[in-house]
C-alpha positions as a Python dict, from the first residue, in 0.01 Angstrom:
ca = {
    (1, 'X'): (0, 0, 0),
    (2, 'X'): (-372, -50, 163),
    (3, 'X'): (-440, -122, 546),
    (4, 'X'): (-573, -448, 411),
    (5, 'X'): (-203, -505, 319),
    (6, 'X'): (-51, -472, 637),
    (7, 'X'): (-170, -803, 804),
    (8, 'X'): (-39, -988, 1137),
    (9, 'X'): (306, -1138, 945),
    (10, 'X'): (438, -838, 831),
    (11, 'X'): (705, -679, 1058),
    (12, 'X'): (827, -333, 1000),
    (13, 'X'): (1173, -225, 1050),
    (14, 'X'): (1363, 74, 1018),
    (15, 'X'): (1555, 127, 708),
    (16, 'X'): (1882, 75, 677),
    (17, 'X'): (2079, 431, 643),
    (18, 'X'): (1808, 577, 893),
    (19, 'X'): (1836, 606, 1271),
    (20, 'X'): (1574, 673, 1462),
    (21, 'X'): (1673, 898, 1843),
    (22, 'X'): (1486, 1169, 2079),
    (23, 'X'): (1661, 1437, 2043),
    (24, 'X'): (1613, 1679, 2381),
    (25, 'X'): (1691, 1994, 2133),
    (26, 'X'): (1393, 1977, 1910),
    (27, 'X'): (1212, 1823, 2202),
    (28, 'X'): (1095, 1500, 1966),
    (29, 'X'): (1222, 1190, 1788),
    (30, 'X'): (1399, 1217, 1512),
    (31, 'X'): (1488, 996, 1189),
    (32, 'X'): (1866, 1051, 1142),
    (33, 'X'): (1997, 994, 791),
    (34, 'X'): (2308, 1070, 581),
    (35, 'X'): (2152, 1404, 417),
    (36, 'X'): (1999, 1522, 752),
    (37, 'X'): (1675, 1507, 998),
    (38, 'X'): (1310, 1429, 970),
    (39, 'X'): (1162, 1561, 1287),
    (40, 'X'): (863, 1308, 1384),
    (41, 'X'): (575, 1428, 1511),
    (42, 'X'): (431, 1222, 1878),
    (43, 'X'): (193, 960, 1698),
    (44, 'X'): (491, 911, 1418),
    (45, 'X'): (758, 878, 1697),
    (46, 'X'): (547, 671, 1936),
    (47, 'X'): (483, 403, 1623),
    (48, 'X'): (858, 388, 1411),
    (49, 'X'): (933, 348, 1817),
    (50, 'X'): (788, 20, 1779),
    (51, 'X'): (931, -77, 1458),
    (52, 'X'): (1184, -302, 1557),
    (53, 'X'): (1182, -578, 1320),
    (54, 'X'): (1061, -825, 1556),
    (55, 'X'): (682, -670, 1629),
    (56, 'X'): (404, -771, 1359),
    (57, 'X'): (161, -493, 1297),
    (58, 'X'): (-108, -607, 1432),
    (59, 'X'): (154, -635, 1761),
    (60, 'X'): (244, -244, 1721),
    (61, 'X'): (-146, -137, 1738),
    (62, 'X'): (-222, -378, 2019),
    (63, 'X'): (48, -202, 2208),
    (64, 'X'): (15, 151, 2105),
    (65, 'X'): (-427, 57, 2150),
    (66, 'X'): (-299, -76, 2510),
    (67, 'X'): (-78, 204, 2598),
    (68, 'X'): (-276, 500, 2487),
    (69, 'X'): (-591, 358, 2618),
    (70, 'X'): (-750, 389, 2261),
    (71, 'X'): (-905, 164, 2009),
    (72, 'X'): (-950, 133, 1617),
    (73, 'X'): (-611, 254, 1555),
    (74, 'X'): (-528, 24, 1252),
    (75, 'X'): (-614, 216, 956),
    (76, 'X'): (-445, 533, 1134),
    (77, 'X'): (-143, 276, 1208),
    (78, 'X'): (-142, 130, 906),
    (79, 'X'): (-146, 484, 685),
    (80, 'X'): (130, 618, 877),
    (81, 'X'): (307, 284, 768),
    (82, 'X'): (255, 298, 439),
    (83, 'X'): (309, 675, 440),
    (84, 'X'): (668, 559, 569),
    (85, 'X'): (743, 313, 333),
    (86, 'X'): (679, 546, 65),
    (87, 'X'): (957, 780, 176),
    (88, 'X'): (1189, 494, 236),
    (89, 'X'): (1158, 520, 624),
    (90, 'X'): (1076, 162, 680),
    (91, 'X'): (1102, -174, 516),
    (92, 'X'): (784, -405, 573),
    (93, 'X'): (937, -775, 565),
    (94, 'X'): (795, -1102, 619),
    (95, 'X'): (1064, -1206, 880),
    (96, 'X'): (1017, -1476, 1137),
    (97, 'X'): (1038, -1382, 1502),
    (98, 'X'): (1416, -1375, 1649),
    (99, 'X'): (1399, -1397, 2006),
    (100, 'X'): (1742, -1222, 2171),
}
């Protein structure tokens, strides 16, 4: 999957069978799953952080732009994303916006 793929609608969520938790221990976040660990390195724990379902992409880079005080952070963003996918990490839906 491209950058050019990951427009405004699409809002990543963690997969199901994954949990995603800081763990003090290894001093990062983790992605929990059934067979073990993946431990996440800052920029990978600071975006799947962000993957809530409910945030589009182009949401997630705003913030992590905003709270980082960077810019141009899509294609890096949008890698890691697909990067993710790949492994099974994340689902990419089309979902509409559920307010709690």
């Amino acid at each position: 999957m491209s950058g050019t793929d990951l427009h405004d609608r699409l809002r990543p969520v963690i997969a199901r069978g994954f949990r995603l938790q800081w763990e003090p221990v290894q001093s990062a976040h983790v992605l929990l799953y059934p067979e073990g660990m993946v431990k996440l390195n800052r920029s990978a724990g600071e975006i799947l952080q962000r993957c809530d379902g409910r945030s589009t992409v182009a949401e997630i880079v705003a913030d992590l732009e905003r709270v980082f005080d960077r810019h141009d952070l899509f294609a890096d963003v949008a890698a890691f994303l697909a990067l993710a996918r790949a492994r099974g990490w994340v689902q990419l839906d089309y979902g509409t916006r559920s307010e709690p």
